[in-house]
NULUMMI-257305 format. One record per residue (C-alpha): residue number from 0; z, y, x. Coordinates in steps of 0.5 Angstrom, whole numbers. Layout:
N
    nr      zz      yy      xx
   NUM       Z       Y       X
...
REM end
This chain:
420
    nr      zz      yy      xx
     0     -39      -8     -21
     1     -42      -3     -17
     2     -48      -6     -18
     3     -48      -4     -25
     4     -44       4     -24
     5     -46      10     -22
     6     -43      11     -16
     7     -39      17     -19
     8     -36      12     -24
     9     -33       7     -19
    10     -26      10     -17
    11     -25      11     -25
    12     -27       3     -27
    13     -23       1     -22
    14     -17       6     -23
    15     -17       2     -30
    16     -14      -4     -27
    17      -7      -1     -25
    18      -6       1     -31
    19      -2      -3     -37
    20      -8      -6     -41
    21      -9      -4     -48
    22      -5      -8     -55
    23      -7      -8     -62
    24      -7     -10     -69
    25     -11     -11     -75
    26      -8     -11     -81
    27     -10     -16     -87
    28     -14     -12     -93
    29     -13     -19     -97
    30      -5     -17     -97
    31      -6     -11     -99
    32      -9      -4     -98
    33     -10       0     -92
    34      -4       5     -94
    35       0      -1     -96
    36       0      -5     -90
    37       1       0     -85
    38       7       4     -87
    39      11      -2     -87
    40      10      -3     -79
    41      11       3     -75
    42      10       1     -69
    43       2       2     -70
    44      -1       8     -66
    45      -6      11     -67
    46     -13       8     -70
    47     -18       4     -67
    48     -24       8     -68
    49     -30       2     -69
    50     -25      -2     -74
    51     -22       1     -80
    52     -17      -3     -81
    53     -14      -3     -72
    54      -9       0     -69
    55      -7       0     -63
    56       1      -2     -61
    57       6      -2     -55
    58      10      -6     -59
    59      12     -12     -55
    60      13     -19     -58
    61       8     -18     -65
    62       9     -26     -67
    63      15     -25     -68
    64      16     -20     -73
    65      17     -22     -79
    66      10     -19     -83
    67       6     -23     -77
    68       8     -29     -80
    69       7     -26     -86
    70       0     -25     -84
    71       0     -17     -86
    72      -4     -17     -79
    73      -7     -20     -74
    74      -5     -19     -66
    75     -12     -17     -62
    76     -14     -14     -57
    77     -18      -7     -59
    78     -25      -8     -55
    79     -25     -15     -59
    80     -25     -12     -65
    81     -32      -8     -64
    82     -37     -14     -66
    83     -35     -17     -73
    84     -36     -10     -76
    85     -43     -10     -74
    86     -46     -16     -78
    87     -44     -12     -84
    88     -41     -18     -86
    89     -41     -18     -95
    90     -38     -23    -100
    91     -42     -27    -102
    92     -46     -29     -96
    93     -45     -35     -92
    94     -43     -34     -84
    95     -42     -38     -79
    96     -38     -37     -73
    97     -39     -41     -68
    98     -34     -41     -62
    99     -28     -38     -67
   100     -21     -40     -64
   101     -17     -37     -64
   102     -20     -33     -69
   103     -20     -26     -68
   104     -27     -24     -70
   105     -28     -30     -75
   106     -22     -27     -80
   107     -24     -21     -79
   108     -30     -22     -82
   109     -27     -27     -87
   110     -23     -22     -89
   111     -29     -17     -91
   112     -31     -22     -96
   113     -25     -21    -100
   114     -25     -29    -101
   115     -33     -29    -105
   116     -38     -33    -101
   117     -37     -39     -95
   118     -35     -37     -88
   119     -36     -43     -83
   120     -30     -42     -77
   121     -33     -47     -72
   122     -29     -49     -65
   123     -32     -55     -62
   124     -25     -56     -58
   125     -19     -59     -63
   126     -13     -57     -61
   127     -17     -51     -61
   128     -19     -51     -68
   129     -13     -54     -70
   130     -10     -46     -68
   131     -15     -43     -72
   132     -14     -47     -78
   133      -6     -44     -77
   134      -9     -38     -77
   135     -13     -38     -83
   136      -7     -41     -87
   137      -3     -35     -85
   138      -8     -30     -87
   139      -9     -33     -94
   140     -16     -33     -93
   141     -20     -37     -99
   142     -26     -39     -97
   143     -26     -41     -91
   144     -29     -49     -88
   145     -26     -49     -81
   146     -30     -55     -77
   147     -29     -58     -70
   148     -37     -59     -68
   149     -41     -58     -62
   150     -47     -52     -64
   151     -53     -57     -63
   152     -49     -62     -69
   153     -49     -57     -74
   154     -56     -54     -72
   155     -58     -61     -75
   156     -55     -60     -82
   157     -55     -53     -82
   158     -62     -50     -81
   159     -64     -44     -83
   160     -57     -43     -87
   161     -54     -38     -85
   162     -55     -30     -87
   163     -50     -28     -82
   164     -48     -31     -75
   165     -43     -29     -69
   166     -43     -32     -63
   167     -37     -30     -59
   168     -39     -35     -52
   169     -35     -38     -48
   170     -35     -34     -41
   171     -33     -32     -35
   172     -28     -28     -37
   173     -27     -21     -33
   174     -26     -17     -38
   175     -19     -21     -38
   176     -18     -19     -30
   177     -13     -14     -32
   178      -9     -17     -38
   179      -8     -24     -34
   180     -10     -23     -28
   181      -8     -29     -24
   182     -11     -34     -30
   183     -18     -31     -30
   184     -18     -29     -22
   185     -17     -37     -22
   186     -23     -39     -26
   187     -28     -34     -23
   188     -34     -36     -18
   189     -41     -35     -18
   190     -42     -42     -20
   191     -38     -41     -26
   192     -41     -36     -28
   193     -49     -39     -27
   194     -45     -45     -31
   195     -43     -40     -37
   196     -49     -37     -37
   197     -54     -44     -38
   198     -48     -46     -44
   199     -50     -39     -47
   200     -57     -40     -47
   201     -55     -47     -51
   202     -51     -44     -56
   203     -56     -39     -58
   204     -61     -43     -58
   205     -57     -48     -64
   206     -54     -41     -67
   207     -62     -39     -67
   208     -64     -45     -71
   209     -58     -44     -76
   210     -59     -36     -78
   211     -64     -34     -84
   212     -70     -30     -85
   213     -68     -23     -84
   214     -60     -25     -82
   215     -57     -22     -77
   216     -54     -26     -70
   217     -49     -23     -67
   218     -47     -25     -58
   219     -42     -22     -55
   220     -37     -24     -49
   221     -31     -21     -47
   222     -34     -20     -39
   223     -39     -16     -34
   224     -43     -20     -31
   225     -50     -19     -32
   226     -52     -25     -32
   227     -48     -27     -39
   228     -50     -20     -41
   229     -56     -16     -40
   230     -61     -22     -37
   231     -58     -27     -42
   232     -62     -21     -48
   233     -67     -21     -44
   234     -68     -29     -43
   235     -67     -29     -50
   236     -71     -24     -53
   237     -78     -28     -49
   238     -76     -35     -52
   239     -75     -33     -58
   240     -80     -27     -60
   241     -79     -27     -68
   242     -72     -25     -66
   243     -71     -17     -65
   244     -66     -13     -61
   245     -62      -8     -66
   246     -57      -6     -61
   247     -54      -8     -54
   248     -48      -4     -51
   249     -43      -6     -45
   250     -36      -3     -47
   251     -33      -1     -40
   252     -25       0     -40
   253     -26       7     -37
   254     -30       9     -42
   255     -27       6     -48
   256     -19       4     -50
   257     -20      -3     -49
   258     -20      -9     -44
   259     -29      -7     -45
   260     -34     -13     -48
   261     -41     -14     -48
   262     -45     -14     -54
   263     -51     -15     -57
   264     -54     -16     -64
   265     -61     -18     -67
   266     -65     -19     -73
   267     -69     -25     -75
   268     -76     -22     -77
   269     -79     -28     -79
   270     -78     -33     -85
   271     -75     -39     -84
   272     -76     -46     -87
   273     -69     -47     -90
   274     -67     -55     -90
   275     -64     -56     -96
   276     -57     -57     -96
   277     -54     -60    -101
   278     -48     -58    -104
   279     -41     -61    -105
   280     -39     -62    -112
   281     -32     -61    -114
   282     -29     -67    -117
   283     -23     -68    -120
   284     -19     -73    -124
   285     -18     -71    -131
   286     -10     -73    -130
   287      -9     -69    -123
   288     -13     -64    -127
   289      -7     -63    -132
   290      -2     -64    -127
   291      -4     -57    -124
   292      -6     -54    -129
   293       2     -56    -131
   294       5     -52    -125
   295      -1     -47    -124
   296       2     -44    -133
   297       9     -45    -130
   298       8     -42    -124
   299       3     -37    -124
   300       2     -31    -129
   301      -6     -32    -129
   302     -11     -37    -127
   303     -10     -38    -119
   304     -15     -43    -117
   305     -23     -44    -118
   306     -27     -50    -115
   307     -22     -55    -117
   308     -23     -61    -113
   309     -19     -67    -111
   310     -19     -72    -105
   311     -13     -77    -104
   312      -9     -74    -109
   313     -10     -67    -105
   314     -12     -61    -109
   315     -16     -55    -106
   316     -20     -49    -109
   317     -27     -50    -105
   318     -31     -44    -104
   319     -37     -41    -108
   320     -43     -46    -107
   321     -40     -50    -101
   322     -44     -54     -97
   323     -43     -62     -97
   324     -39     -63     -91
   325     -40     -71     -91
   326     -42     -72     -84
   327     -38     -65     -81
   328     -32     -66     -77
   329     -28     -61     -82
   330     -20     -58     -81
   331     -20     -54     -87
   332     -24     -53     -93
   333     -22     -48     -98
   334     -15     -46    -100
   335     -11     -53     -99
   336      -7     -53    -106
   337      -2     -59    -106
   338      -1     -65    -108
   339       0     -70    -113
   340       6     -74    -112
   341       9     -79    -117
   342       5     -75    -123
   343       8     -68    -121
   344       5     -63    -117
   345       8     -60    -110
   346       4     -54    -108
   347       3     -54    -100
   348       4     -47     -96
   349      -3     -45     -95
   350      -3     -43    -104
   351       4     -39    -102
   352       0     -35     -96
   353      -6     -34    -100
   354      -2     -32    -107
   355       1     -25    -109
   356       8     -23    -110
   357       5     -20    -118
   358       2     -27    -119
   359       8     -32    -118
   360      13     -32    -124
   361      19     -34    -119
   362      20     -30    -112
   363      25     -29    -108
   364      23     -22    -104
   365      28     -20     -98
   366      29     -13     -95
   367      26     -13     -88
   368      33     -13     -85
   369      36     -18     -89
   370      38     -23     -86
   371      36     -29     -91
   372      29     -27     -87
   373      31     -30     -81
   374      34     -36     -83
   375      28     -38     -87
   376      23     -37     -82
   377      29     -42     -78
   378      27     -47     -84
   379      34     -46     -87
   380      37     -46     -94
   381      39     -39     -97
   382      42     -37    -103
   383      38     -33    -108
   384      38     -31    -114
   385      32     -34    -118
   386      31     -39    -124
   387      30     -47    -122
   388      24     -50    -120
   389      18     -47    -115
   390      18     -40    -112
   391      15     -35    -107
   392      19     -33    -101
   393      19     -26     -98
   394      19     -20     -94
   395      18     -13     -98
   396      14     -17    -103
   397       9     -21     -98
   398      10     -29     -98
   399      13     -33     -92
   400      12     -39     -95
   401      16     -43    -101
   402      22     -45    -103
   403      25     -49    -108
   404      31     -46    -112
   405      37     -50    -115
   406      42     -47    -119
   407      41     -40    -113
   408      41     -45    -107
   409      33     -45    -105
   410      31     -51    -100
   411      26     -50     -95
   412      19     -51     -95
   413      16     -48     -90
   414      12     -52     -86
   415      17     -55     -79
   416      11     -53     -75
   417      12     -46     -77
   418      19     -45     -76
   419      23     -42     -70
REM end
């Protein structure tokens, strides 16, 4: 570091280090507008000031609050909010990113596509995708294809697809030093970081093959060494010289409220040939058709689902164009709806995350403090006054999940791995 610094910041870069690292959260403007969400959480402060949507929080424990299972916010450290805003991700694009778990940026994009377009989440680690796909069921988002591939695997299929990709690289991680110390002072060595700093190069390389003529590829790592940041632009910029650097910034945890990251965005200033990647046909069997179309009149104020399409009896409601994804390893395409069983439909948790308190018929909406709240979010059967058959459970109007009222007992469905 005081390789990087002027000596006259030194003492005020390290200073940081005995301080408490910086907390946020981002509200989900799927759920609702700005005003809306952040009068219902009181413990935000003030505003992040690079996303419109973050705040910074002390409060403790964010997944335990009931508007988190909610998925009103997302919990994520402030500096990592910085990137996503600067691909101006719009809906209807199609965007890639490409090492995505946990998914804070990912969602964060997603969220400003308002459910128009396909968002490809990629993480190559399963148990690292399957959170990710927890966490884009839990944000109700619509139009997201979670994959678990490598970045070369999906640069054979997707070869000057995307408009708009992020690259948030595995790194060595010393932007982490103060938030977990002991963890990240482990992993660190030079020999680690040469190592993260060759996975880099490779990762760019597939993500560069994938971006369109004229998109935008955004890198970004969460640590301060040169060799993942600066040189890392550098090589690439010499390698790839149709490729142009629109903005390059090191975030330092004196300068910024942040734990500090590294960012860089560029253009692509050439066209690409664009492989054409054939789209996947929605397909859906005429009787499973009028069977959810059954439950969405009985269950629905209007029409819900678009894209309806079938695969072993499951319903989903893909994204707009969505690719053919024959010979992906996917996760998650879409909104998953439910399934047929025995000629009737039985929705699935993920249409509960990503529906509305105005669009369901039957609701069951519970004050913050009642403790009905509780005991569904332990996967208990409450009381409630409500009609028989399917309904949506909240907490001041944002669903939790479904329930299934009989004559004003409501079974459980909240899904045994969400319960506490």
């Amino acid at each position: 570091m005081q390789k990087q610094l002027p000596e006259s910041e030194w003492e005020a870069f390290f200073a940081t280090y005995e301080n408490k690292p910086y907390k946020g959260a981002r509200l989900n403007p799927l759920k609702g507008t700005k005003e809306e969400l952040r009068a219902l959480l009181p413990f935000l402060g003030e505003s992040v000031p690079w996303e419109e949507n973050g705040f910074y929080t002390d409060a403790e424990k964010l997944g335990a609050n009931p508007f988190h299972a909610a998925g009103v916010f997302y919990s994520q450290e402030p500096s990592a909010m910085s990137v996503a805003p600067l691909l101006r991700v719009k809906a209807g694009e199609r965007v890639l990113d490409l090492c995505s778990a946990p998914g804070g940026k990912g969602t964060q994009m997603a969220c400003q596509m308002q459910g128009e377009g396909c968002i490809v989440l990629n993480e190559p680690v399963e148990s690292r995708a399957k959170i990710l796909s927890q966490n884009v069921e839990r944000l109700g988002i619509k139009n997201a294809v979670v994959t678990c591939e490598t970045p070369e695997k999906l640069a054979e299929k997707f070869e000057g697809y995307f408009d708009k990709i992020l690259v948030d690289a595995p790194c060595s991680g010393e932007g982490m030093f103060r938030k977990n110390a002991e963890e990240a002072f482990a992993e660190w060595s030079e020999e680690n970081v040469a190592l993260c700093a060759r996975r880099q190069k490779n990762i760019l390389a597939a993500a560069t093959k994938m971006l369109k003529g004229g998109g935008l590829l955004a890198y970004s790592t969460c640590t301060f060494a040169t060799a993942e940041d600066e040189e890392q632009v550098a090589a690439y910029l010499r390698e790839y010289p149709f490729m142009k650097l629109v903005k390059a910034e090191k975030l330092y945890p004196h300068k910024i409220k942040g734990e500090g990251h590294f960012l860089a965005v560029f253009s692509r200033e050439d066209t690409t040939d664009v492989r054409l990647v054939k789209e996947s046909k929605p397909f859906v069997s005429k009787a499973n058709e009028r069977i959810y179309a059954d439950f969405e009149k009985g269950f629905f104020h209007t029409p819900f689902a678009k894209n309806l399409h079938e695969a072993n009896g499951v319903l989903y409601a893909l994204p707009d164009n969505v690719f053919d994804w024959k010979g992906v390893q996917v996760l998650r395409v879409g909104l998953r709806l439910g399934e047929v069983k025995n000629g009737r439909f039985e929705p699935n948790h993920s249409l509960a995350m990503a529906a509305r308190k105005a669009d369901c018929k039957r609701v069951v909406d519970l004050s913050q403090t009642d403790g009905r709240v509780e005991k569904y979010l332990r996967g208990e059967t409450i009381e409630a006054d409500v009609e028989n058959g399917w309904c949506i459970v909240c907490v001041e109007g944002y669903p939790l999940g479904l329930g299934k009222a009989v004559n004003g007992v409501v079974k459980n469905h909240l899904p045994k791995g969400l319960r506490r």
